[in-house]
ZADO-1210 file (C-alpha; in nm, 4 decimals, padded with zeros to 6 digits):
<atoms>
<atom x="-06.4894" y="-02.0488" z="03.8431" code="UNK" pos="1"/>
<atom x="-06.5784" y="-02.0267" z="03.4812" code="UNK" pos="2"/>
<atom x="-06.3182" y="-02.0955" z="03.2109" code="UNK" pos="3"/>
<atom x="-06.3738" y="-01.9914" z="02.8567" code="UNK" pos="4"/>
<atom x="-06.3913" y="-02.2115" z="02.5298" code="UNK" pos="5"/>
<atom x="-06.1449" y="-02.5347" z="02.5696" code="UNK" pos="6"/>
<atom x="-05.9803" y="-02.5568" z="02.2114" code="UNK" pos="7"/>
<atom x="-05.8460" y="-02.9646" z="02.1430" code="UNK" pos="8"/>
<atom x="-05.5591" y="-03.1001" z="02.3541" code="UNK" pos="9"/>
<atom x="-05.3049" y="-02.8166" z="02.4397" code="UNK" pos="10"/>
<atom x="-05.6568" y="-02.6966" z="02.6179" code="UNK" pos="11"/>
<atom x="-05.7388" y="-03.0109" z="02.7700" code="UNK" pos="12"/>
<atom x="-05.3386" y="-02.9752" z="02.8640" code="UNK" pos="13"/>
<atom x="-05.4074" y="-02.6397" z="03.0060" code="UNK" pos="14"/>
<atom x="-05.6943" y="-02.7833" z="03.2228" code="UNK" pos="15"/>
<atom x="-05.4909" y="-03.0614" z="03.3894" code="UNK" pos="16"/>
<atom x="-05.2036" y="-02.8088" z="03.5235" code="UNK" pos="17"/>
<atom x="-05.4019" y="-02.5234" z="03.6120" code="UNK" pos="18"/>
<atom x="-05.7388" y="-02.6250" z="03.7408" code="UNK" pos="19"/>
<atom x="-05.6485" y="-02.7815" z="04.0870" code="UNK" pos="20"/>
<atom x="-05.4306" y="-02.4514" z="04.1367" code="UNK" pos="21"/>
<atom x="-05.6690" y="-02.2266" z="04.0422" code="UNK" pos="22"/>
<atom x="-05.9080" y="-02.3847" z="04.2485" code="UNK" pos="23"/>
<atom x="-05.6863" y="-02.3970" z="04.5862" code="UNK" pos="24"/>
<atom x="-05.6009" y="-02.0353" z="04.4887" code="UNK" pos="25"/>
<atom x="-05.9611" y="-01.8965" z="04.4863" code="UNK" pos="26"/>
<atom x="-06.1059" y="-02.1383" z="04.6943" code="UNK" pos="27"/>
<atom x="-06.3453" y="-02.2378" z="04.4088" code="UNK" pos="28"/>
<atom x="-06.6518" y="-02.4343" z="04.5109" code="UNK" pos="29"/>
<atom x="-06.7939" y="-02.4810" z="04.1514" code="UNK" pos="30"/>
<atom x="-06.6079" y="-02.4960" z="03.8292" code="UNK" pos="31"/>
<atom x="-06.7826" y="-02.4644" z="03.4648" code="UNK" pos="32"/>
<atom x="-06.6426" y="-02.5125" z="03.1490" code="UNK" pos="33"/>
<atom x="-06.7140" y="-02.4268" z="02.7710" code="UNK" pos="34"/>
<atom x="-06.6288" y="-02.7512" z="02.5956" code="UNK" pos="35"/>
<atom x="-06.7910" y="-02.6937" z="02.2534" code="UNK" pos="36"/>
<atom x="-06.3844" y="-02.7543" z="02.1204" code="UNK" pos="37"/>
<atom x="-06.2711" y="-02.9951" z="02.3463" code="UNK" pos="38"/>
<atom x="-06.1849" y="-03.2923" z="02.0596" code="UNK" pos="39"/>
<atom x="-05.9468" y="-03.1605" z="01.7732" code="UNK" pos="40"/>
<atom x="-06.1030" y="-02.8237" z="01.7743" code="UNK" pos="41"/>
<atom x="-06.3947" y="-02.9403" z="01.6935" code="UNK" pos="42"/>
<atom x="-06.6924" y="-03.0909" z="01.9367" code="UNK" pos="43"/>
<atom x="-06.6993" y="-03.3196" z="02.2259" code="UNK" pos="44"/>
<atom x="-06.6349" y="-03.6932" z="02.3182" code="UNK" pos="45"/>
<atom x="-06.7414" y="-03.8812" z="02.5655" code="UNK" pos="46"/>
<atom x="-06.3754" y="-03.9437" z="02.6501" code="UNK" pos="47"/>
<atom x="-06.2972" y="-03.5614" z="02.5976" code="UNK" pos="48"/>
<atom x="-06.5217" y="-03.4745" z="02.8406" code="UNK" pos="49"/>
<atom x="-06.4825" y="-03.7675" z="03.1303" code="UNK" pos="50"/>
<atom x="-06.0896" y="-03.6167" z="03.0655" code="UNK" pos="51"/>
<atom x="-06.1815" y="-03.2689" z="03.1336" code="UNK" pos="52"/>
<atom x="-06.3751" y="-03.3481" z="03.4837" code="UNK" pos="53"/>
<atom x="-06.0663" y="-03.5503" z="03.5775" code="UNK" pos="54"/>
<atom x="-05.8904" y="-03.2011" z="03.5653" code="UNK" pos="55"/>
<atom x="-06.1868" y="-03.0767" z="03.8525" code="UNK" pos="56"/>
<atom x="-06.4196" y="-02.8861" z="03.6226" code="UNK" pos="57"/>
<atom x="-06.7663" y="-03.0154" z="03.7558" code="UNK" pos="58"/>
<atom x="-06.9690" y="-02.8707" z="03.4875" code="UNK" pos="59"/>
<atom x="-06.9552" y="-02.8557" z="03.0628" code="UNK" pos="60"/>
<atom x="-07.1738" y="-02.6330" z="02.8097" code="UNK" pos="61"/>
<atom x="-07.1550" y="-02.6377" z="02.4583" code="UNK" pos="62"/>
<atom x="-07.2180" y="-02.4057" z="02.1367" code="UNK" pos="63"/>
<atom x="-07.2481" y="-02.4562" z="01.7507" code="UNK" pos="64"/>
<atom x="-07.0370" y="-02.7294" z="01.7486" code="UNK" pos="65"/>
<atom x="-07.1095" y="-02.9474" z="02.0764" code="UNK" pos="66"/>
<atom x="-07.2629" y="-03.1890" z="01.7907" code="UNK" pos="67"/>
<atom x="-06.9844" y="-03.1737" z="01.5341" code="UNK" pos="68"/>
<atom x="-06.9337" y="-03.5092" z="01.6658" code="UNK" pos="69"/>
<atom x="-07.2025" y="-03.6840" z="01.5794" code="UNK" pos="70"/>
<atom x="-07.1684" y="-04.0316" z="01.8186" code="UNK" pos="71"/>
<atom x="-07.1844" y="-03.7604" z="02.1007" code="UNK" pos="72"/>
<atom x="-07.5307" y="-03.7174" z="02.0962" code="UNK" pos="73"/>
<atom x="-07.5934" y="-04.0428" z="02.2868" code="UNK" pos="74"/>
<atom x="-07.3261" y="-03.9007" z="02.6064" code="UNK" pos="75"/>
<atom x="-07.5525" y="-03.6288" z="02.5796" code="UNK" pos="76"/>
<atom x="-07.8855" y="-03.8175" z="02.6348" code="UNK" pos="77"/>
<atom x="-07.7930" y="-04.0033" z="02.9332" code="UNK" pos="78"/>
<atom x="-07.5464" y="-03.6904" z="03.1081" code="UNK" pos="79"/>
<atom x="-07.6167" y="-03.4925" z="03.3845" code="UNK" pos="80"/>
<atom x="-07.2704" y="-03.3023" z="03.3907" code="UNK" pos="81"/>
<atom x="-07.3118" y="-03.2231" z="03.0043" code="UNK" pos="82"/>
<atom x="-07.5037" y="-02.9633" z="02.8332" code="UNK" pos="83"/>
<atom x="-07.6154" y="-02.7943" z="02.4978" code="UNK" pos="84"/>
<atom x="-07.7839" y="-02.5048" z="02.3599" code="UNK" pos="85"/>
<atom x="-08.1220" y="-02.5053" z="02.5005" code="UNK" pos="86"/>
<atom x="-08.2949" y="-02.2859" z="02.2179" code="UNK" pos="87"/>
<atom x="-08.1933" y="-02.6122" z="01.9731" code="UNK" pos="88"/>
<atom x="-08.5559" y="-02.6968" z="01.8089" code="UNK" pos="89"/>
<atom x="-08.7491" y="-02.9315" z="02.0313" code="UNK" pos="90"/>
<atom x="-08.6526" y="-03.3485" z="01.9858" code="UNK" pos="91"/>
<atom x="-08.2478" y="-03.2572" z="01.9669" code="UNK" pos="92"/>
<atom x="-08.0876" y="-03.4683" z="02.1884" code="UNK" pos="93"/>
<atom x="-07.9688" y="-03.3691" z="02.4811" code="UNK" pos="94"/>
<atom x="-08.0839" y="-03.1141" z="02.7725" code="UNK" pos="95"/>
<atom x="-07.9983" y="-02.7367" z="02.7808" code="UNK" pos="96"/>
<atom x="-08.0521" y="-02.6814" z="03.0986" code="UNK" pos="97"/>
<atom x="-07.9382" y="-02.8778" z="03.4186" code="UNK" pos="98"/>
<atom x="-07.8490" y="-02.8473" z="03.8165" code="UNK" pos="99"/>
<atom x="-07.5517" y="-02.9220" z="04.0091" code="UNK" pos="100"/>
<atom x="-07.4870" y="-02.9900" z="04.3643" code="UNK" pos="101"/>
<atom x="-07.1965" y="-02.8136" z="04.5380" code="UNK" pos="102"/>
<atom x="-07.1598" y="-02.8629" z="04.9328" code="UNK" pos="103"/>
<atom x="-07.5221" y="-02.9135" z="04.9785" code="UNK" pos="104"/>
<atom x="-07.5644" y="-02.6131" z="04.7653" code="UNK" pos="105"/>
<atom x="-07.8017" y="-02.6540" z="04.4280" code="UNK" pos="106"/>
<atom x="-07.6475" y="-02.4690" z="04.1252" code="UNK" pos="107"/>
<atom x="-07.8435" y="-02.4294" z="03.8476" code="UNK" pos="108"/>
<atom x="-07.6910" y="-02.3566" z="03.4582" code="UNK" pos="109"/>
<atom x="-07.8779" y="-02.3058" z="03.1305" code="UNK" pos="110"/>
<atom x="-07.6896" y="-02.3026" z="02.7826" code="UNK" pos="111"/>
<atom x="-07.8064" y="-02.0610" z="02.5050" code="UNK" pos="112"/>
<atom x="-07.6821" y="-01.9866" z="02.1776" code="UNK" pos="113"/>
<atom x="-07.7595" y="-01.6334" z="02.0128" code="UNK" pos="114"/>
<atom x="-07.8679" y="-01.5848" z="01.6809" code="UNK" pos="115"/>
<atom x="-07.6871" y="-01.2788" z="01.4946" code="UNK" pos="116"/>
<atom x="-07.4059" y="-01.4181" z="01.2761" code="UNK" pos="117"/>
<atom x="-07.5072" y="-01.7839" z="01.4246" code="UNK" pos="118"/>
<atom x="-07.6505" y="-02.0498" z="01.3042" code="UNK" pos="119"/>
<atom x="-08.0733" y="-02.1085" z="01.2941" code="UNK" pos="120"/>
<atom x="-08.1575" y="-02.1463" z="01.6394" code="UNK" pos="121"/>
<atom x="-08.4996" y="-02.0415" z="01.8750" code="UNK" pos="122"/>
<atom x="-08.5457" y="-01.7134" z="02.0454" code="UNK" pos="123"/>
<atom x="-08.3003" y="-01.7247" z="02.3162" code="UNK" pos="124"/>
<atom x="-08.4750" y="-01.4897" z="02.5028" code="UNK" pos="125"/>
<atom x="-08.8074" y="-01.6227" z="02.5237" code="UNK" pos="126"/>
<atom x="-08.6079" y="-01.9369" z="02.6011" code="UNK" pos="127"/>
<atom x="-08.4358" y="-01.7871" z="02.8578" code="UNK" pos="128"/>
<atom x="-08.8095" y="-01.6809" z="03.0283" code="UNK" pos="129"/>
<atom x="-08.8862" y="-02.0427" z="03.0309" code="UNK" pos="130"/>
<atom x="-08.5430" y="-02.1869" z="03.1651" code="UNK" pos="131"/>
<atom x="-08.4567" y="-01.9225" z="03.4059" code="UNK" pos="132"/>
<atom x="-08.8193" y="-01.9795" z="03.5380" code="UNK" pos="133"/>
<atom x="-08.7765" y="-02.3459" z="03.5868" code="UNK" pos="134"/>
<atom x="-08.4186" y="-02.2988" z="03.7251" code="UNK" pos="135"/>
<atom x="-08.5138" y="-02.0644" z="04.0166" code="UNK" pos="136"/>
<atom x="-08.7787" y="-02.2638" z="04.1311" code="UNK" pos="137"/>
<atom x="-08.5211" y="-02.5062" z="04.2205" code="UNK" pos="138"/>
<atom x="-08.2534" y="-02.2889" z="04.3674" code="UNK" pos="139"/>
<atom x="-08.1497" y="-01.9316" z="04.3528" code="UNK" pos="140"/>
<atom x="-07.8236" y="-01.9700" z="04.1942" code="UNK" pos="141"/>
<atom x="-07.8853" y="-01.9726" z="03.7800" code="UNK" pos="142"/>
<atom x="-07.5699" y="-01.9263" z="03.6191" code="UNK" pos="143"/>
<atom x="-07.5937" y="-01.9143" z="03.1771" code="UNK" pos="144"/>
<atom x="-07.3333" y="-01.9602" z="02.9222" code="UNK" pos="145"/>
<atom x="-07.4897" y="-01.7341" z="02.6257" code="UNK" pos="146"/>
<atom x="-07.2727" y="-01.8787" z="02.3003" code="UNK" pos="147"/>
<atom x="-07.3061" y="-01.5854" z="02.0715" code="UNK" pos="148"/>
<atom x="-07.1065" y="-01.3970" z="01.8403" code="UNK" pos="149"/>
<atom x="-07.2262" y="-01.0608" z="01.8743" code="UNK" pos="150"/>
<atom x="-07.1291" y="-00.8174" z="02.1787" code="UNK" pos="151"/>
<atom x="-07.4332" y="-00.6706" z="02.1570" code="UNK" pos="152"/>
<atom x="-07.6547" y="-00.9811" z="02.1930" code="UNK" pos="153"/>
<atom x="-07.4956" y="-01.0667" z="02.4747" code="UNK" pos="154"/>
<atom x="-07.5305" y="-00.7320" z="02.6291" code="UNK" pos="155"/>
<atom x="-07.8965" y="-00.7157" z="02.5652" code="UNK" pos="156"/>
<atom x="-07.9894" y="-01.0359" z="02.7206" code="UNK" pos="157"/>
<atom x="-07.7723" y="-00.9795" z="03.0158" code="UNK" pos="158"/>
<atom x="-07.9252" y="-00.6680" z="03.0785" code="UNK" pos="159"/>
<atom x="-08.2914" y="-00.8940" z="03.0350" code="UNK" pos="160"/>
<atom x="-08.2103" y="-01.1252" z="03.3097" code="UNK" pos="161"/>
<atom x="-08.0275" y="-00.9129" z="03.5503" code="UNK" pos="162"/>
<atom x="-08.1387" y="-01.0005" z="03.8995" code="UNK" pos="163"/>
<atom x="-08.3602" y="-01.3091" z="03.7699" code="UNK" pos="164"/>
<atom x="-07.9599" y="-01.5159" z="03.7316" code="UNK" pos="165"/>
<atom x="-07.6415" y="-01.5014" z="03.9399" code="UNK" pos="166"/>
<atom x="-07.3997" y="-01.4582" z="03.6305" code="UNK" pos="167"/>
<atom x="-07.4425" y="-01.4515" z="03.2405" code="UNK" pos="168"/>
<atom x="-07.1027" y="-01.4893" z="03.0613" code="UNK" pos="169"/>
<atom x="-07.0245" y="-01.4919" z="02.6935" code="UNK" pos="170"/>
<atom x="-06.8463" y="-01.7908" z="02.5323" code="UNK" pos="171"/>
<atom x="-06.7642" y="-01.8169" z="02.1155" code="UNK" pos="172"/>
<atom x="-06.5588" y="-01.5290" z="02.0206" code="UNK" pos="173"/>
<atom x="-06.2849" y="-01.6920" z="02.2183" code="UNK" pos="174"/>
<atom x="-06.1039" y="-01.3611" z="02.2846" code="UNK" pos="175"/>
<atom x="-06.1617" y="-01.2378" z="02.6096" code="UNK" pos="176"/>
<atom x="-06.3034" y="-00.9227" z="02.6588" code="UNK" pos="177"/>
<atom x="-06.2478" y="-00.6293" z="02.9699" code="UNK" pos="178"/>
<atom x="-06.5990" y="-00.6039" z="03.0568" code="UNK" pos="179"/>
<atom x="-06.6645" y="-00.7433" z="03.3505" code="UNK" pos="180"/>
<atom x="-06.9222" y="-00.6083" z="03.6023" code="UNK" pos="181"/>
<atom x="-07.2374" y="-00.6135" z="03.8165" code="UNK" pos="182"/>
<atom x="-07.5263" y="-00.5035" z="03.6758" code="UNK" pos="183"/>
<atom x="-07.7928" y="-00.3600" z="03.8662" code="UNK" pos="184"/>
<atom x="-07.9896" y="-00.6320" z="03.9890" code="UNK" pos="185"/>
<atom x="-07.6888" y="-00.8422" z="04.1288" code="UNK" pos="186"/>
<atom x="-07.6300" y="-01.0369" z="03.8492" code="UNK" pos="187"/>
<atom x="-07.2816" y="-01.0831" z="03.6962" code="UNK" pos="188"/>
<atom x="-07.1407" y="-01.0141" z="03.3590" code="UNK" pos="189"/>
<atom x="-06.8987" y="-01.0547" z="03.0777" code="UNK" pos="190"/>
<atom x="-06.9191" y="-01.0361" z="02.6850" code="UNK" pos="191"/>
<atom x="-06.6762" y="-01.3316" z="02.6465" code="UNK" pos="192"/>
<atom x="-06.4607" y="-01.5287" z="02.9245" code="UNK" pos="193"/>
<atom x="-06.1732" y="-01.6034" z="02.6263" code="UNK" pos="194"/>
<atom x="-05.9840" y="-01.8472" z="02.4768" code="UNK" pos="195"/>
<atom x="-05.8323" y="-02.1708" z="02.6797" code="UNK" pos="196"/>
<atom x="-05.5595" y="-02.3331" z="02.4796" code="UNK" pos="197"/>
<atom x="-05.3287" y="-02.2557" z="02.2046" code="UNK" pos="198"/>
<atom x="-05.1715" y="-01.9039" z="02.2325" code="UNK" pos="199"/>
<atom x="-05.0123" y="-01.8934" z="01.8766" code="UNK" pos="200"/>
<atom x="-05.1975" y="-01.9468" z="01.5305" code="UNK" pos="201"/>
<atom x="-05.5681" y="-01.8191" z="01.4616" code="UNK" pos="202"/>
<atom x="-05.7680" y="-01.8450" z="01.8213" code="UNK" pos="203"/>
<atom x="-05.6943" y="-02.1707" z="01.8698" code="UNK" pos="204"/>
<atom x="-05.6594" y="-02.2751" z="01.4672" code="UNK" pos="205"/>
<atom x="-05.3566" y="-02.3558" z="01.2702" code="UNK" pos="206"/>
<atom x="-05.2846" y="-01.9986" z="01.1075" code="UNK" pos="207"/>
<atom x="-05.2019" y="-02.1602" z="00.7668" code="UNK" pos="208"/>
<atom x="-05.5489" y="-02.3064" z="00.6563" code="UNK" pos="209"/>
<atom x="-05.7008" y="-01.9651" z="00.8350" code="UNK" pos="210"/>
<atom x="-05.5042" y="-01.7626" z="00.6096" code="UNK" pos="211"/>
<atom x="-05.5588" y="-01.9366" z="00.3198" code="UNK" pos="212"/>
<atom x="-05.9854" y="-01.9285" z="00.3505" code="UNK" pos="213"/>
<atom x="-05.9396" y="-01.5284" z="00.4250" code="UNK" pos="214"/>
<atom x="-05.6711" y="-01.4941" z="00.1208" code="UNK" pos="215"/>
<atom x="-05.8525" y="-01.7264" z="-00.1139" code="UNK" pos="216"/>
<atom x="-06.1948" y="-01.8233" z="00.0131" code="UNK" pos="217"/>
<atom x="-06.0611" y="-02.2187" z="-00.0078" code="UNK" pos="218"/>
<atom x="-05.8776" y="-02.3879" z="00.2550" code="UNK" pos="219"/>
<atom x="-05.8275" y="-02.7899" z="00.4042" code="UNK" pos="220"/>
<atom x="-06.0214" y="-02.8033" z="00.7274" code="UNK" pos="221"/>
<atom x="-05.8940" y="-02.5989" z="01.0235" code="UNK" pos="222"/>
<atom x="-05.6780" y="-02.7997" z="01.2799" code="UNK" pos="223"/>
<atom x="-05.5804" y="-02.7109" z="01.6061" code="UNK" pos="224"/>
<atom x="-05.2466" y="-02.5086" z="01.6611" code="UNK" pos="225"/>
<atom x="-05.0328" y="-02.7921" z="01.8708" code="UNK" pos="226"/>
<atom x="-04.7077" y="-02.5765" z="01.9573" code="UNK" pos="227"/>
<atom x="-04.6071" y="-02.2839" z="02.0956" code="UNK" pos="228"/>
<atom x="-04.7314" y="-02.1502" z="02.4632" code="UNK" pos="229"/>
<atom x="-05.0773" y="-02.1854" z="02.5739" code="UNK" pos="230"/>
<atom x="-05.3299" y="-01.9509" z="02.7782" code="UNK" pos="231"/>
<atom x="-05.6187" y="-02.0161" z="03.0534" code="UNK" pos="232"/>
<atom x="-05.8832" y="-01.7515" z="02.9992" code="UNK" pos="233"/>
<atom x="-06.1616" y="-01.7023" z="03.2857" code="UNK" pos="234"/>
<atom x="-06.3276" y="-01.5516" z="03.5535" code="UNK" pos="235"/>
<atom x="-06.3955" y="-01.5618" z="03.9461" code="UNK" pos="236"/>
<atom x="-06.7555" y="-01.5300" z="04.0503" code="UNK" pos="237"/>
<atom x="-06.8227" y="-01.4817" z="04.4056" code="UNK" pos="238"/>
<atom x="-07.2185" y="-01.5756" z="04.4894" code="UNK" pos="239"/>
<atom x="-07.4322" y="-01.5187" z="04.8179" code="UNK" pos="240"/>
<atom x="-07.5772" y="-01.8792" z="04.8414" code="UNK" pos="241"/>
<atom x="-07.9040" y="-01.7570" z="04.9782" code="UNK" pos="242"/>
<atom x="-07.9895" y="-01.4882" z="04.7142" code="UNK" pos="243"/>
<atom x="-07.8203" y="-01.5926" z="04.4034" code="UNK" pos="244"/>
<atom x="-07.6543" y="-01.2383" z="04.3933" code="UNK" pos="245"/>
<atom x="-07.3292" y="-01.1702" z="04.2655" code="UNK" pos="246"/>
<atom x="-07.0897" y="-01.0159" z="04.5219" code="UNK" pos="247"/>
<atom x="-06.7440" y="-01.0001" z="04.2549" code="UNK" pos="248"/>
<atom x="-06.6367" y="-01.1228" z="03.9442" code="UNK" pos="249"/>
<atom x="-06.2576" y="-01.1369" z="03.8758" code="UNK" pos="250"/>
<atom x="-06.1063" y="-01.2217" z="03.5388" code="UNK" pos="251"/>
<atom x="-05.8680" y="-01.4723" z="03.5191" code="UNK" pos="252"/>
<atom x="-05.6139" y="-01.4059" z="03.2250" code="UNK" pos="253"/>
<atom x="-05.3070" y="-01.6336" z="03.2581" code="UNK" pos="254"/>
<atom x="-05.0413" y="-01.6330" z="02.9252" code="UNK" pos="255"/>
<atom x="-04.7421" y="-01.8043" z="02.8434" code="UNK" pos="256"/>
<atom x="-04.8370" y="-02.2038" z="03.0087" code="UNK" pos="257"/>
<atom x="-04.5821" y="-02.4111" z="02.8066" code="UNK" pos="258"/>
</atoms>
């Protein structure tokens, strides 16, 4: 199961009721999560993310803002669970790339961030050459988290690793889009998986500071919208262990969580 960009603690809220159900529901073996906006909107803690696999997500990538946090950086040096962007320049702390065990089964999961409307960042596709490379020589099943604003990256680079990965799914946008498929080559795709937390204010933000940055071009700092219903957006892979293929993807869509 993949679940789409955890926004601050009515996400982390969403997590703990839903996770263990939708788990027992799909009979999902492996469980990945975008945590990028785990604390206050903004980044990831240590504590953040130790709270998150409590809820029975076995897996975290990040984005743009997995450092906005800057004491993080040490979690990220010694975990295995925990990863960022792996087309960050060379010496940033932290792996982008890591494997997973799941029933005796080796998963493998590379985070990459695109570049069109994103920050400075590598070529994620020649990174992708070098990291999906490394991956399958360790195990068939490569899944990546491409954090990237633009549908069209996303499209293009899933269409460059189909049947080299299992899955490529789009994380950022936090709106989910109605794209799901399998490409030619077996491997499964969506632009974004969507938003996981707050249903009301500006995906995931406090409407009044958004509005006031579109109206005026100044605004306080966005904070996370902490009332009002909540949403779990995600997706359903279904992988042949032996080939890496996809067999299904489902998404997962559910509204109105109080």
């Amino acid at each position: 199961m993949l679940i789409g960009d955890v926004v601050g603690s009515p996400g982390r809220e969403v997590l703990k009721r839903c996770v263990a159900l939708l788990r027992e529901q799909y009979h999902i073996h492996a469980c990945i999560a975008n945590g990028e906006n785990a604390a206050g909107g903004f980044g990831l803690t240590a504590q953040t993310a130790e709270e998150i696999f409590a809820t029975g997500v076995d897996f975290i990538t990040g984005g743009n803002h997995i450092f906005d946090k800057r004491d993080f950086a040490e979690y990220l040096e010694t975990s295995n669970r925990v990863i960022r962007p792996a087309n960050y320049s060379p010496g940033v702390a932290g792996r982008g790339a890591a494997t997973f065990a799941v029933n005796g089964t080796t998963v493998g999961v590379l985070n990459l961030m695109g570049r069109t409307f994103m920050p400075p960042v590598d070529d994620p596709f020649r990174c992708a050459d070098l990291c999906v490379a490394e991956l399958r020589a360790r195990t068939p099943i490569v899944v990546v988290d491409l954090h990237a604003e633009a549908t069209s990256e996303k499209v293009a680079l899933g269409r460059y690793l189909d049947g080299r990965i299992s899955c490529l799914f789009g994380t950022h946008t936090h709106v989910q889009t109605a794209d799901e498929q399998i490409l030619p080559g077996g491997t499964a795709y969506i632009s974004d998986l969507g938003m996981t937390g707050p249903t009301d204010g500006v995906i995931g933000m406090d409407a009044g500071a958004v509005l006031e940055r579109f109206r005026t071009g100044l605004s306080e700092r966005f904070s996370v919208q902490k009332t009002g219903p909540k949403q779990l957006c995600g997706a359903v892979v279904a992988l042949d262990p032996n080939s890496g293929r996809a067999n299904e993807i489902r998404r997962i869509f559910l509204k109105g969580i109080a």
